[in-house]
C-alpha positions in Angstrom: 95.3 231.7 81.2 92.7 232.6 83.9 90.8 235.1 81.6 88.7 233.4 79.2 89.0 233.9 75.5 86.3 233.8 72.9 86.0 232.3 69.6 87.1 235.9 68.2 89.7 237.1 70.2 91.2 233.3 69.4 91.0 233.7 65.4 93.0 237.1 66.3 95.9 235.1 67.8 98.8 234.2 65.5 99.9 230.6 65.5 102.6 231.4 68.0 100.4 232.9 70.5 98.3 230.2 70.3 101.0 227.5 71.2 101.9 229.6 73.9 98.3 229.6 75.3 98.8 225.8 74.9 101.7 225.7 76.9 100.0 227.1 80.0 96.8 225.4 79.6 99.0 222.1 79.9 101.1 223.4 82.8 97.0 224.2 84.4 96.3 220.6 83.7 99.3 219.0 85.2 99.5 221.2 88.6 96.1 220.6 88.9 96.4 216.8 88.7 99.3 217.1 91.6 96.4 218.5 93.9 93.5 216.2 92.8 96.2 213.6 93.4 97.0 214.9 97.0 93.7 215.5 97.5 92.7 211.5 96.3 90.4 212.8 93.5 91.4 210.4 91.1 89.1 210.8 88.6 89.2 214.4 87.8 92.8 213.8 88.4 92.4 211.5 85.8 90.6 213.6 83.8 93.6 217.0 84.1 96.1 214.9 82.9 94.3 213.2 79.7 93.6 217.2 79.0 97.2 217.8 79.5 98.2 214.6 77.1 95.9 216.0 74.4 97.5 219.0 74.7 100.3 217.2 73.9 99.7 215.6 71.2 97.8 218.6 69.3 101.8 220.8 70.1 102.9 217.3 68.4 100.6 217.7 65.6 101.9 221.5 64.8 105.5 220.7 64.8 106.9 222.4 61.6 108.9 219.7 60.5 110.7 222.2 57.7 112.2 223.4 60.7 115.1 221.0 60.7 116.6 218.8 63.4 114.7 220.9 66.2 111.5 219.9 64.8 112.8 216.3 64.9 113.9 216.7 68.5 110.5 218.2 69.6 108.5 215.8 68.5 110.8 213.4 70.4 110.5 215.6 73.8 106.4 215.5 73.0 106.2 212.0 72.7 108.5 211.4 75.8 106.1 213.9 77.9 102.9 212.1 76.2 104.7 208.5 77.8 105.1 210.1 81.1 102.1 211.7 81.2 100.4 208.3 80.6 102.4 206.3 82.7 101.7 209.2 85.9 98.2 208.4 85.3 98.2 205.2 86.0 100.3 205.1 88.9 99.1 208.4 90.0 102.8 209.3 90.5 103.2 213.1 90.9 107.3 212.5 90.8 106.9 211.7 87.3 104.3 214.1 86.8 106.8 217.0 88.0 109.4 216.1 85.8 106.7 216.5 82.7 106.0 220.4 84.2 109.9 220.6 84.8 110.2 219.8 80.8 107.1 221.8 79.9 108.1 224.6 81.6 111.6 224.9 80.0 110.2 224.6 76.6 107.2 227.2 77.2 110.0 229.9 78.4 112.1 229.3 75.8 109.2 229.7 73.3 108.1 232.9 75.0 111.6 234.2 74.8 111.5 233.0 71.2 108.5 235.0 70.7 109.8 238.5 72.3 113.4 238.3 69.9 111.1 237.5 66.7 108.3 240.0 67.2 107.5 239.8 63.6 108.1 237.2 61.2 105.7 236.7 58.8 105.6 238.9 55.2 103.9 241.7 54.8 102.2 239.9 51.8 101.0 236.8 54.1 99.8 239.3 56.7 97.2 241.1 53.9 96.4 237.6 52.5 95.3 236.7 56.1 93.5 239.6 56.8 91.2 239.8 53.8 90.6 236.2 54.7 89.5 237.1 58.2 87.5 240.0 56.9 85.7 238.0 54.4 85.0 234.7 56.1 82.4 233.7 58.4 82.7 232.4 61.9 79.9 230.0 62.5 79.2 229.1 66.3 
């Protein structure tokens, strides 16, 4: 994530790229706290890892819970990660937040390895649907 992305090239990104791009912005977040930390910024340390913890919570937030039992078992992961994440914060402990990049890590490259196998899921009718949305509506800044 070290290009930036506009407001356009975002509304091009399917739901699944977007994820991913949350992904890395939370891995950012968190290696960034481990230097601040090292470093004894403490306040924008503070400040990386409530980014990463909202980051968090908003993967929590798009868990499709028609999924099944992996959707359950997400949401537990997220809200284990969100507890650590808190917890590292307030005792500034990198230990714990290493473990929370370990974790993130794992899921991110099984969701980009997700992402190569199933290239193209959604219908042909969904896709046209979208699209005549997107050509129609208006972005406002």
């Amino acid at each position: 994530m070290t290009t930036f992305l506009t407001n356009e090239a975002l509304h091009q990104k399917s739901s699944q790229e977007l994820t991913a791009l949350l992904y890395e912005a939370c891995l950012m977040n968190l290696e960034d706290a481990l230097g601040l930390i090292d470093q004894k910024e403490y306040v924008e340390a503070n400040a990386k890892l409530q980014k990463a913890s909202d980051i968090i919570h908003r993967l929590g937030a798009g868990i499709n819970y028609e999924a099944g039992i992996i959707a359950d078992q997400l949401e537990q992961v997220y809200n284990y990660t969100a507890d650590k994440i808190v917890e590292a914060n307030i005792k500034k402990d990198k230990a714990m937040i290493e473990e929370v990049i370990q974790i993130i890590e794992s899921i991110m490259s099984s969701w980009n390895e997700a992402m190569k196998s199933k290239k193209d899921i959604q219908p042909k009718m969904m896709k046209q649907k979208a699209n005549a949305y997107e050509s129609t509506a208006i972005y406002q800044d």
